[in-house]
N, C-alpha and C positions, 0 to 999 in steps of 0.2 A: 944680276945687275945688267941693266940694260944700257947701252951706247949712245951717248947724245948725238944726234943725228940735228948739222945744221943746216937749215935750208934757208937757200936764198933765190933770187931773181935769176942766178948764173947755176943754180941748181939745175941737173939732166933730168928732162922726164921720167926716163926709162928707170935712173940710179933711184929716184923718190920712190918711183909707185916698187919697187924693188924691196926700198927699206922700210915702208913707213905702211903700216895697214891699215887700209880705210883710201890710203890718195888715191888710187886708180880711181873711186868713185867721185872723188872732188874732181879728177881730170878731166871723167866724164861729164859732168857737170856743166865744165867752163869751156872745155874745150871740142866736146862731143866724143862719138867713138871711131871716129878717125884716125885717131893717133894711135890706136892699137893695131892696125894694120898700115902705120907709116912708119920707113925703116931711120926716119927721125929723129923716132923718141929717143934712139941710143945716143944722138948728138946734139939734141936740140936742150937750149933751156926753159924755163918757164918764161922768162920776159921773151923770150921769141916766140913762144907757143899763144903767151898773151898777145903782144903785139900784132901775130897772125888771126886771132879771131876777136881782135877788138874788144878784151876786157884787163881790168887792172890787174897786173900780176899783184900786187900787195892784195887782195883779194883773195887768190888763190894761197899763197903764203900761210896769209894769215890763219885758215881754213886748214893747212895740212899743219901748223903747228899747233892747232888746236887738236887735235889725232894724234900728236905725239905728245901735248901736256897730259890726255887721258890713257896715255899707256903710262906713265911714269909714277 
């Protein structure tokens, strides 16, 4: 049995791509691979992460919970 994992806007980078397989590649995606070598990811959340590169965090969201409806 696997753990619902919810993600939202106030979701941490770092905590997602940690729990959820496949986001690291959604992150890279939206946000580039910057963030894997900024010591951010551990406090930032997606609406900041969005906000910082100018795309919609419901975008990203919606993307990483589509990774978690095909793991369940």
């Amino acid at each position: 049995m696997t753990t619902k994992v919810e993600i939202t806007k106030e979701s941490v980078i770092g905590d997602v791509i940690k729990t959820v397989p496949g986001a690291e590649d959604v992150i890279r995606k939206y946000f580039g691979t910057g963030c894997f070598t900024c010591p951010g990811i551990n406090m930032e959340s997606i609406s900041f992460g969005a906000a910082m590169h100018n795309v919609d965090p419901e975008k990203v969201i919606s993307e990483i919970k589509e990774l978690i409806e095909k793991e369940s």
